[in-house]
One Martini backbone bead per residue (centre of mass of N, CA, C, O) as a GRO file, in nm:
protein
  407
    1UNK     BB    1  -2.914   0.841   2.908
    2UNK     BB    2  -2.672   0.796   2.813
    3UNK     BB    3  -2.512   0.809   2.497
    4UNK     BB    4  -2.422   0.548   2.438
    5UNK     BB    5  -2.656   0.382   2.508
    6UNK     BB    6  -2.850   0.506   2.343
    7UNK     BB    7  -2.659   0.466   2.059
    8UNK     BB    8  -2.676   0.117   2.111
    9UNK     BB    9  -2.986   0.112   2.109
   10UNK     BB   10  -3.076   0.222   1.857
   11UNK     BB   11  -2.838   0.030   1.669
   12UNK     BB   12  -2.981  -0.211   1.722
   13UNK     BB   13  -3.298  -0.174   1.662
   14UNK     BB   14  -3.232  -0.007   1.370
   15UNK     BB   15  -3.028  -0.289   1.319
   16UNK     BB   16  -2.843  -0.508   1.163
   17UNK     BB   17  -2.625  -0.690   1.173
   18UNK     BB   18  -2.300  -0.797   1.025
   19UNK     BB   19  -2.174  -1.016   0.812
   20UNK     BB   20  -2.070  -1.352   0.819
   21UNK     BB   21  -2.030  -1.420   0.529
   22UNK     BB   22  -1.892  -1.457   0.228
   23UNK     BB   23  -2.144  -1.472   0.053
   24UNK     BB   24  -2.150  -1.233  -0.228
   25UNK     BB   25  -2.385  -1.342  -0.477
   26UNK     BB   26  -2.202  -1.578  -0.589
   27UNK     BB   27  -2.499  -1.685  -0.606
   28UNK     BB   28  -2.769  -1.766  -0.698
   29UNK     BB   29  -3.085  -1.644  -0.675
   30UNK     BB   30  -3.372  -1.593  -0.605
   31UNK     BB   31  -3.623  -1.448  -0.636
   32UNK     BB   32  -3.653  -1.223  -0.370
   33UNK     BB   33  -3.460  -1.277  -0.206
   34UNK     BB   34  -3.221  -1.322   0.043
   35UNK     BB   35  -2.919  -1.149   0.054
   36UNK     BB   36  -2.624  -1.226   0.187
   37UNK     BB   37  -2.535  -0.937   0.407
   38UNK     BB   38  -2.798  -0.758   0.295
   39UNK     BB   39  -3.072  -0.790   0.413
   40UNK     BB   40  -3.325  -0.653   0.191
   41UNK     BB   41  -3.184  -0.699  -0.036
   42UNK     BB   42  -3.293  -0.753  -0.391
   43UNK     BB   43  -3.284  -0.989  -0.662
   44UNK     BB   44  -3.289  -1.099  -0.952
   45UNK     BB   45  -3.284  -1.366  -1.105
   46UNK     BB   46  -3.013  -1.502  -1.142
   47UNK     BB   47  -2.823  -1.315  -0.972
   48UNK     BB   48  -2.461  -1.191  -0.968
   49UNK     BB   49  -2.297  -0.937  -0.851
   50UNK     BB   50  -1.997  -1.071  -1.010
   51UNK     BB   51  -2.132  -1.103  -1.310
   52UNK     BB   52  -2.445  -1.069  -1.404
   53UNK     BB   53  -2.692  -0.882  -1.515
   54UNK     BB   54  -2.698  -0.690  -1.762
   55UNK     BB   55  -2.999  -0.519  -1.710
   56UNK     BB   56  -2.866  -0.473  -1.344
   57UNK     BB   57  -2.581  -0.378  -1.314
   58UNK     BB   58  -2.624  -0.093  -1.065
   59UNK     BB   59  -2.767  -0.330  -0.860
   60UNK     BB   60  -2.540  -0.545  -0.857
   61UNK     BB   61  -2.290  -0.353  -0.762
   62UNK     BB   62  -2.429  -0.255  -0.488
   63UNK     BB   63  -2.479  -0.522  -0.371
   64UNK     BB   64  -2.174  -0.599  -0.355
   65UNK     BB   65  -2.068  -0.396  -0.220
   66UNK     BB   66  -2.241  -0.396   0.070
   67UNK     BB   67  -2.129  -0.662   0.122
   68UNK     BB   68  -1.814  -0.598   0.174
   69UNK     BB   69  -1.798  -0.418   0.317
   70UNK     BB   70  -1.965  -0.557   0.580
   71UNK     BB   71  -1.796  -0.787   0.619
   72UNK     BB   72  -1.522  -0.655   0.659
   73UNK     BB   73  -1.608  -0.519   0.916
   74UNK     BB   74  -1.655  -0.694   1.067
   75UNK     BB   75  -1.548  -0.859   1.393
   76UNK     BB   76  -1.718  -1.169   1.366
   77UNK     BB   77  -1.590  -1.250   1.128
   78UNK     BB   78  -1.421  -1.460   0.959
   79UNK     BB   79  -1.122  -1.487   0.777
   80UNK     BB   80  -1.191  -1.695   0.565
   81UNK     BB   81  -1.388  -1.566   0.498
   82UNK     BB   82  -1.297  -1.323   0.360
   83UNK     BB   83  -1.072  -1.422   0.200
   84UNK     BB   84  -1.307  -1.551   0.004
   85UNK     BB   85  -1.445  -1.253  -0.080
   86UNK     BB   86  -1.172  -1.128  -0.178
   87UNK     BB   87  -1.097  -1.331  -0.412
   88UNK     BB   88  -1.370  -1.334  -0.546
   89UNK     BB   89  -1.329  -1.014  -0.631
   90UNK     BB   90  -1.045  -1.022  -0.788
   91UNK     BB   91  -1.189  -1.276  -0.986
   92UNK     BB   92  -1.291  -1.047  -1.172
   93UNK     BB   93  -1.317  -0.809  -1.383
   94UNK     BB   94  -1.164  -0.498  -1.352
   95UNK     BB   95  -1.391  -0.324  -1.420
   96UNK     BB   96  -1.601  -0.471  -1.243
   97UNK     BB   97  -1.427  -0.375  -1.000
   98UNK     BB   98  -1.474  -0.036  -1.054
   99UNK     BB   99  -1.743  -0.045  -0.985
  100UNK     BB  100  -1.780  -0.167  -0.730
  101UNK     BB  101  -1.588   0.076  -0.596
  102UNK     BB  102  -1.773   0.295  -0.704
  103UNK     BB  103  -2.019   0.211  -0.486
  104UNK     BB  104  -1.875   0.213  -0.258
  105UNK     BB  105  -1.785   0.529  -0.254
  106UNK     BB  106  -2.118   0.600  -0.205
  107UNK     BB  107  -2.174   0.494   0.011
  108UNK     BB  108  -1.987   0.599   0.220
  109UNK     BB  109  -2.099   0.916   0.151
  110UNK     BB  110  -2.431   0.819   0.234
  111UNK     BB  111  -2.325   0.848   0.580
  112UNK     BB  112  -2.289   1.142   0.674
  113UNK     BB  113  -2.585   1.201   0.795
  114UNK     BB  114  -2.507   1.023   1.006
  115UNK     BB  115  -2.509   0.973   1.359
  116UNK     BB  116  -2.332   0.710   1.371
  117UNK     BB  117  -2.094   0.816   1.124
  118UNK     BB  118  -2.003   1.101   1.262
  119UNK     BB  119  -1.815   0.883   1.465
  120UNK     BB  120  -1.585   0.778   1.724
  121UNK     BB  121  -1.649   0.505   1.903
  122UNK     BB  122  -1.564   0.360   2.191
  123UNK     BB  123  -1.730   0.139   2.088
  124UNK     BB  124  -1.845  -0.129   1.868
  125UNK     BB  125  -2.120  -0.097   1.664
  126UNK     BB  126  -2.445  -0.258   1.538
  127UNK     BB  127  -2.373  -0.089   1.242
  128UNK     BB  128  -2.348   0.007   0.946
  129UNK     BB  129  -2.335   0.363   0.971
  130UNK     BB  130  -2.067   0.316   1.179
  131UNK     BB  131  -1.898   0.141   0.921
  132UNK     BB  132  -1.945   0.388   0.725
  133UNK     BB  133  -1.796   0.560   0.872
  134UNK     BB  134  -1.494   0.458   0.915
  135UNK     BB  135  -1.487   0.453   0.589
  136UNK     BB  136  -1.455   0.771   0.562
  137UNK     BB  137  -1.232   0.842   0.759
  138UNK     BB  138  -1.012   0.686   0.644
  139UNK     BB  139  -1.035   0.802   0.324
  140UNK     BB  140  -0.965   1.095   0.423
  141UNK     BB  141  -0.687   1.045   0.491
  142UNK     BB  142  -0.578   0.986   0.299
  143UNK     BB  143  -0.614   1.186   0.087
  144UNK     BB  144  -0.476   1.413   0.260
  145UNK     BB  145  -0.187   1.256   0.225
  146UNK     BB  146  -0.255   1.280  -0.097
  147UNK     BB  147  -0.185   1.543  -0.271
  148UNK     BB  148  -0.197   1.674  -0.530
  149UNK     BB  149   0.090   1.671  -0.781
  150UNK     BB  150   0.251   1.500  -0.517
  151UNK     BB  151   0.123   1.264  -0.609
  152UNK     BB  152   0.123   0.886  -0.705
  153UNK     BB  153  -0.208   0.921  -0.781
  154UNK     BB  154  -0.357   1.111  -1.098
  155UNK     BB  155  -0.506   0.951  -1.268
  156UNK     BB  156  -0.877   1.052  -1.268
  157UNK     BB  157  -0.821   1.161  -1.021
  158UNK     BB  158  -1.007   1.110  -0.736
  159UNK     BB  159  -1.201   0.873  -0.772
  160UNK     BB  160  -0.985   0.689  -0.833
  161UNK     BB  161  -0.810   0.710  -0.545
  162UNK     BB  162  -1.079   0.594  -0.403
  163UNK     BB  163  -1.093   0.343  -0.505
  164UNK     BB  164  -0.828   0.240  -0.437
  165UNK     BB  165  -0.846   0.279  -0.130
  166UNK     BB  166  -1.073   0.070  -0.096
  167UNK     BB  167  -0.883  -0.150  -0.175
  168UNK     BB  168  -0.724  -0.128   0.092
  169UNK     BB  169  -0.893  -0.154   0.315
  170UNK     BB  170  -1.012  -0.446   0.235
  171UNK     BB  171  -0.716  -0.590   0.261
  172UNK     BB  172  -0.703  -0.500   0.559
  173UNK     BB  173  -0.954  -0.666   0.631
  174UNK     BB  174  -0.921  -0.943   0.599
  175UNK     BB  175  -0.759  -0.941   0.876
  176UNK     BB  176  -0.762  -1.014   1.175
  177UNK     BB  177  -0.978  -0.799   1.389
  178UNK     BB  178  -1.233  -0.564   1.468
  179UNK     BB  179  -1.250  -0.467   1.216
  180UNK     BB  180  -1.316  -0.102   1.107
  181UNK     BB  181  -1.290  -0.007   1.408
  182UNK     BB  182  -1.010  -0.102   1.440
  183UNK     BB  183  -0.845   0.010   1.237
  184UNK     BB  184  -0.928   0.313   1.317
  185UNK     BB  185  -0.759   0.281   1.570
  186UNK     BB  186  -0.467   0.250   1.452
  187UNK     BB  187  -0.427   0.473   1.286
  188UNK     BB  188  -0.477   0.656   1.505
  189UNK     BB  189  -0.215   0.539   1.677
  190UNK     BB  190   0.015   0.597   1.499
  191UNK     BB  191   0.005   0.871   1.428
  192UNK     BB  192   0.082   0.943   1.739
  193UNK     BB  193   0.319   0.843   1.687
  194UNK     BB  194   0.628   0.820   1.708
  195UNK     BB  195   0.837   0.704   1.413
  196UNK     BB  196   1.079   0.552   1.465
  197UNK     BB  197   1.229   0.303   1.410
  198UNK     BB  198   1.082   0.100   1.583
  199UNK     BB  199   0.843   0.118   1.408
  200UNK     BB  200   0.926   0.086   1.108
  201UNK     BB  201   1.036  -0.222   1.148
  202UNK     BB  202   0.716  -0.316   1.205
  203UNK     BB  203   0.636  -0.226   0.899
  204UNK     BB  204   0.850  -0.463   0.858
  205UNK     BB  205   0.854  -0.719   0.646
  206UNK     BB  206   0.943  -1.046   0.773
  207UNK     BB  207   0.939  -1.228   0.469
  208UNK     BB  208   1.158  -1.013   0.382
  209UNK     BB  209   1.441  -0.960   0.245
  210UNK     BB  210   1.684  -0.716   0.367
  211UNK     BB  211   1.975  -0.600   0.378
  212UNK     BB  212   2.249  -0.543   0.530
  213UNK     BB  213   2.364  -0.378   0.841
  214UNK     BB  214   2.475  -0.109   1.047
  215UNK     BB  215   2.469   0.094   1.322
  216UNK     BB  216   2.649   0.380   1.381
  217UNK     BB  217   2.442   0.597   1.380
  218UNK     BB  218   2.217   0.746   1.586
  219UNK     BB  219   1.996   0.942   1.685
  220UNK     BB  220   1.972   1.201   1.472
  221UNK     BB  221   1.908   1.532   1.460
  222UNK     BB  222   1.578   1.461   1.293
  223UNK     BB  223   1.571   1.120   1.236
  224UNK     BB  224   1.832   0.981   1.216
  225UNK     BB  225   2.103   0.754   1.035
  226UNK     BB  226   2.395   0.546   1.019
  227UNK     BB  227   2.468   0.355   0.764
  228UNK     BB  228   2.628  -0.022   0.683
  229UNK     BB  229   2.687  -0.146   0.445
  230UNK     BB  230   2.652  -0.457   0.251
  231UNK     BB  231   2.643  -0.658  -0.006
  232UNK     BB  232   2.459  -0.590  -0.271
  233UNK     BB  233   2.191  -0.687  -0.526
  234UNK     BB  234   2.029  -0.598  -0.836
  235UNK     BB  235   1.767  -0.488  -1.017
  236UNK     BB  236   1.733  -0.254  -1.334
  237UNK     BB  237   1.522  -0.017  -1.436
  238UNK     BB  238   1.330   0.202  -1.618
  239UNK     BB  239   1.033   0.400  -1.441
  240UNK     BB  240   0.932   0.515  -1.749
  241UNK     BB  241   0.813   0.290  -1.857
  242UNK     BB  242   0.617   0.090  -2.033
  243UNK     BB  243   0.330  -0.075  -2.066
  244UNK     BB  244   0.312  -0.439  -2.123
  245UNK     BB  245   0.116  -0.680  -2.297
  246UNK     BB  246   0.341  -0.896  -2.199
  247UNK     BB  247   0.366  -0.888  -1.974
  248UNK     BB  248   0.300  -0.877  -1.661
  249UNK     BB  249   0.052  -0.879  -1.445
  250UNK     BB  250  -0.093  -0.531  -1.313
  251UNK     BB  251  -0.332  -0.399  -1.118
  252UNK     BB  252  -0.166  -0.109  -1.143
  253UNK     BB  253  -0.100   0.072  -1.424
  254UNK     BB  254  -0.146   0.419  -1.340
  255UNK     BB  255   0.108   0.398  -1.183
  256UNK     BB  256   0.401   0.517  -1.113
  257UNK     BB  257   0.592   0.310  -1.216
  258UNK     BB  258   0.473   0.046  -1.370
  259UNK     BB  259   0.696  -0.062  -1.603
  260UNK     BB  260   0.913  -0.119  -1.376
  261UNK     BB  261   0.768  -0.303  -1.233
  262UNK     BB  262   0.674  -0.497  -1.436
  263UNK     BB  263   1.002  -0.595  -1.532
  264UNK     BB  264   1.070  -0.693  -1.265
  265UNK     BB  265   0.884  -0.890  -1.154
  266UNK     BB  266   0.926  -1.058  -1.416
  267UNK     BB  267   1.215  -1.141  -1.332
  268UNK     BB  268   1.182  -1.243  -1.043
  269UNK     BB  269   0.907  -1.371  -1.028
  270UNK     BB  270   0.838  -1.500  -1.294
  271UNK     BB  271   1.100  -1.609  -1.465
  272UNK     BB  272   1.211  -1.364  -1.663
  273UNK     BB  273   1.490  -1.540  -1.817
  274UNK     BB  274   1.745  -1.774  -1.857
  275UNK     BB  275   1.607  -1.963  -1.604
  276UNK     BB  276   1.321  -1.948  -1.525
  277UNK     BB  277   1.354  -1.808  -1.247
  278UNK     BB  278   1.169  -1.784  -0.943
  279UNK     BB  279   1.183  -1.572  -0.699
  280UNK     BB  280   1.193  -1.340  -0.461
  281UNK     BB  281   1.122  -1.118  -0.257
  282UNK     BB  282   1.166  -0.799  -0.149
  283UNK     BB  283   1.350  -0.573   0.031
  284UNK     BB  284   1.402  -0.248  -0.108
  285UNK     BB  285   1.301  -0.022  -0.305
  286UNK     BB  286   1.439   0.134  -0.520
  287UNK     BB  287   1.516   0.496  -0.606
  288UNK     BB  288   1.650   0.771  -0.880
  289UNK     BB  289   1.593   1.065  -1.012
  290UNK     BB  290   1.851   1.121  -1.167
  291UNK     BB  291   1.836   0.809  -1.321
  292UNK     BB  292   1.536   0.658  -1.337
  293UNK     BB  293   1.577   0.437  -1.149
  294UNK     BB  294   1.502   0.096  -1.072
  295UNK     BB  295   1.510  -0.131  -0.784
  296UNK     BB  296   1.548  -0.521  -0.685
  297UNK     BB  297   1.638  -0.693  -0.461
  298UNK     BB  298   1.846  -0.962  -0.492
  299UNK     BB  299   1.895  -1.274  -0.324
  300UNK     BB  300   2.145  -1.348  -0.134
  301UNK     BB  301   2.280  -1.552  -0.312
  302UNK     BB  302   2.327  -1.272  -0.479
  303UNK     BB  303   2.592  -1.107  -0.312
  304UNK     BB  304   2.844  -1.244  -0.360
  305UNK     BB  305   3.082  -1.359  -0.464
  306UNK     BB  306   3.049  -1.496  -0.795
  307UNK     BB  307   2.749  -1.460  -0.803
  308UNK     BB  308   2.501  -1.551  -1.087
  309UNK     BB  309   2.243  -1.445  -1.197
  310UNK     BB  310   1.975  -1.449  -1.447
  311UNK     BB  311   1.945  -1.349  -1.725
  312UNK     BB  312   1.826  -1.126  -1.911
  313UNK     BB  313   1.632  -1.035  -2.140
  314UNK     BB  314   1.674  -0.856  -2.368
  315UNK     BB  315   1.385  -0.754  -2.387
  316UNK     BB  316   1.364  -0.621  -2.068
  317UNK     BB  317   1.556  -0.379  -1.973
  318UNK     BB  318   1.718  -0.541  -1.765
  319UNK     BB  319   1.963  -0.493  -1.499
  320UNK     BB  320   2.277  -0.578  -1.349
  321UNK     BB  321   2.396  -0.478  -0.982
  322UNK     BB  322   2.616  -0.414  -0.790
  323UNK     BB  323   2.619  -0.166  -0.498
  324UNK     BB  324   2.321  -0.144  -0.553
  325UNK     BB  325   2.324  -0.006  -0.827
  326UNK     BB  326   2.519   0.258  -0.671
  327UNK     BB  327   2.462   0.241  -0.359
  328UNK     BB  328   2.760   0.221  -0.277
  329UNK     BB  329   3.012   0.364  -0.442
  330UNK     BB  330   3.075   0.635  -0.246
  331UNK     BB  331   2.937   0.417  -0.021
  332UNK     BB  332   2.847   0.245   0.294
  333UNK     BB  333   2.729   0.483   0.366
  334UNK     BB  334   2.447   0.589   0.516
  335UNK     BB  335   2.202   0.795   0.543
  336UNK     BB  336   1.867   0.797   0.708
  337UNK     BB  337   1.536   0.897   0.656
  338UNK     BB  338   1.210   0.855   0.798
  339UNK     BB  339   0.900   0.767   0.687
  340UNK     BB  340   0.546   0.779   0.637
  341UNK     BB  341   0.340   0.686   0.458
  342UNK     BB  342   0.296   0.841   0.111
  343UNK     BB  343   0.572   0.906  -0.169
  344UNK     BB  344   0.521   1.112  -0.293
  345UNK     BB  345   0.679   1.412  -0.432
  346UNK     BB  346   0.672   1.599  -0.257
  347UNK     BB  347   0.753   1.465   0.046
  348UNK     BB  348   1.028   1.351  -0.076
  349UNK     BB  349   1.164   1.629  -0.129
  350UNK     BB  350   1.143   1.706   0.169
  351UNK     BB  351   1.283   1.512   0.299
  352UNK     BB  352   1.563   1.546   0.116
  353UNK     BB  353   1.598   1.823   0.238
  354UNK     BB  354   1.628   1.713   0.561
  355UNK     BB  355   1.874   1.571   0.510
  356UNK     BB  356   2.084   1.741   0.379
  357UNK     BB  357   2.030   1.974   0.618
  358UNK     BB  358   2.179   1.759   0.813
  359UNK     BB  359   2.437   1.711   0.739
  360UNK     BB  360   2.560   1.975   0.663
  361UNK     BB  361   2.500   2.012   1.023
  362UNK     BB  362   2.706   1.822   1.100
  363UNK     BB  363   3.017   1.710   1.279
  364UNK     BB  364   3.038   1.363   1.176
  365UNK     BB  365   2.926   1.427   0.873
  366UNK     BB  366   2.956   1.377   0.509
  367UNK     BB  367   2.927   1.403   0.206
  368UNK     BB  368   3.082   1.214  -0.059
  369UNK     BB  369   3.084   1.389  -0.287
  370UNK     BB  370   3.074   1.654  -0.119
  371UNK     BB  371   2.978   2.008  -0.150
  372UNK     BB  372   2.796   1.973  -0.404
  373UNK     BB  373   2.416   1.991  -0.428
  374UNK     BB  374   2.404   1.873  -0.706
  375UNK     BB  375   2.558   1.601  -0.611
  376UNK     BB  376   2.377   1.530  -0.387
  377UNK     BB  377   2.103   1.530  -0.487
  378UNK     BB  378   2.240   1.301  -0.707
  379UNK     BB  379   2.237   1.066  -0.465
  380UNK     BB  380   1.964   1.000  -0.375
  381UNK     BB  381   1.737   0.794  -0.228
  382UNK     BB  382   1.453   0.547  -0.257
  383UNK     BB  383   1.300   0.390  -0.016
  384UNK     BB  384   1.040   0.079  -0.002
  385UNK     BB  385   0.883  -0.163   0.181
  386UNK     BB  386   0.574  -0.141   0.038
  387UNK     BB  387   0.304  -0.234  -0.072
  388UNK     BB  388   0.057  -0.040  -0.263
  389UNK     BB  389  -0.194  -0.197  -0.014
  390UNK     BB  390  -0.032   0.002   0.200
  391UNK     BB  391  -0.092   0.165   0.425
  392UNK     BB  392   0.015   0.478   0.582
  393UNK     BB  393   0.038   0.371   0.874
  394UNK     BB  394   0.254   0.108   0.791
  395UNK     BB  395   0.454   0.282   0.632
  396UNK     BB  396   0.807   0.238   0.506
  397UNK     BB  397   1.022   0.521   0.446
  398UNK     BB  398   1.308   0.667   0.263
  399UNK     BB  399   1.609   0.863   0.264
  400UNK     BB  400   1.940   0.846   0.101
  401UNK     BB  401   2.270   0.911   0.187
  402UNK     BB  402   2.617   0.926   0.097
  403UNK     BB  403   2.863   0.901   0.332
  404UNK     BB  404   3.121   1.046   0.535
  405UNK     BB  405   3.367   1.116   0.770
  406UNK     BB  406   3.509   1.333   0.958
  407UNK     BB  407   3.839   1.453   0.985
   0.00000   0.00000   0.00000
């Protein structure tokens, strides 16, 4: 008998199906019962996996990720399932939160020894073990992305980091078709293919504004472009703010710039200001790392001349301004190099070295502040086009310098 039919009928023979169901133990069960979506796992009188059961709290989060996790794989569960059971996953208290993804990371990592989960099958079986293979493969994947010193999540080590991507993935898993094989296919095959500006476009939220541009230079030697920006405006403050207690909830507190993302989000979404105005968000956040600062595109109608969003409450340390925040006083053309993945610290100094190393040795481009390096690398702007919640492998990122024409 071939591999792969050998190996569907093996998962056929001895696995049950992955759940369809998106009650995930949140509704009491009886003794003994059998929980929806859990095979055999059996819970005492009255647990509920995502709420009580104090006496066996980690029977019932192992019950819990064990659910999410398999309902979230499947291929042919409905997407309404899904969504209403990350709904009910995020309405749990945080910590509670962190148990259950901490239980996933270990369900996860006890599926290595099995050969259903030790490839990607070119088929998707209906196998726990093959789909807990898919998770396994694609968080050590995330983790090789973004490792050391200069990852943006590095509080509380791997363990952490590990729990952080099991909930990216899972919000991924919440739309779509084809389940957590599907993913791994996706994932795999963004790799393999070149970054192109027309991918980049690909990964930009259709649903958010965004700077308007004209490309001057395409396809600039080493994956680069120069753009010609119209005027936008920003608000903007610190990144290395404090997270505030009054501030608005914000669901990763212990990421980098997390206060700063606090104080624009408030300011923007929330409707922290002096009309109480709640905007729409946008893209890309800006960042640069010479000033400090952080800043929120704000949306098009206070673009133009004369246009007035506004103002920050006095105590938000937010500020408002036009030319992008600054990005655009010293140029309306930027140079940018775009680039996939997370924006680590690493990542981006070594981006940020090969954009100014291609402008440095180009025939038809220079730095608008002129030749001096320590200059040049003041003036580069980190841009980020997604949620923190969005895999490696859709994620557009850039960095970018104020250009002008060689006379």
């Amino acid at each position: 008998m071939p591999c792969a039919l050998l190996i569907f009928a093996t998962a056929t023979s001895f696995t049950r199906s992955l759940p369809t169901s998106s009650h995930i133990s949140l509704q009491p069960h009886r003794r003994g019962s059998v929980c929806p979506g859990l095979g055999t796992a059996r819970l005492p009188r009255g647990a509920c996996s995502m709420t009580d059961v104090e006496a066996k709290p980690s029977m019932t989060d192992a019950a819990a990720a064990r659910s999410l996790l398999l309902l979230l794989a499947n291929r042919c569960a409905a997407e309404e399932a899904k969504e209403a059971a990350l709904r009910d996953f995020m309405s749990v208290p945080p910590e509670q939160r962190d148990r259950v993804l901490d239980e996933a990371v270990s369900l996860i990592a006890s599926s290595s020894d099995s050969l259903l989960a030790s490839r990607r099958w070119p088929l998707p079986l209906p196998s726990r073990r093959a789909a807990l293979g898919s998770y396994a493969r694609l968080l050590d994947s995330m983790m090789r992305e973004e490792p050391g010193g200069g990852a943006r999540f590095t509080d509380g080590g791997d363990s952490v980091k590990r729990r952080r991507f099991v909930g990216v993935l899972l919000r991924q898993l919440r739309r779509g078709k084809g389940g957590v094989w599907a993913l791994e296919r996706e994932a795999a095959r963004r790799r393999r293919q070149e970054t192109s500006m027309a991918e980049m476009l690909r990964r930009t939220p259709d649903e958010l504004e965004t700077p308007a541009y004209a490309v001057v230079a395409a396809d600039r030697p080493g994956g680069w472009e120069v753009r010609e920006y119209s005027e936008f405006s920003v608000a903007s403050t610190r990144r290395d703010r404090a997270v505030a207690a009054s501030g608005v909830p914000i669901q990763q507190p212990s990421l980098p710039a997390a206060g700063g993302f606090q104080a624009l989000a408030g300011y923007v979404l929330g409707g922290r200001n002096a009309e109480e105005e709640k905007m729409a968000m946008t893209t890309p956040v800006l960042s640069s790392a010479a000033t400090g600062q952080m800043s929120f595109v704000l949306p098009s109608k206070y673009w133009g001349e004369g246009a007035e969003p506004p103002a920050p409450l006095p105590e938000s340390g937010v500020q408002l301004g036009r030319n992008g925040g600054g990005a655009l006083e010293q140029s309306s053309a930027l140079a940018c190099l775009w680039f996939g993945g997370f924006a680590g610290g690493d990542e981006v100094a070594r981006r940020k070295e090969q954009l100014l190393e291609a402008v440095r040795g180009d025939g038809d481009w220079e730095a608008a502040c002129g030749a001096d390096e320590e200059a040049q690398a003041a003036s580069m702007l980190l841009m980020q086009y997604n949620d923190p919640f969005t895999p490696p492998w859709q994620r557009r990122n850039e960095v970018a310098l104020p250009v002008r024409r060689l006379a």
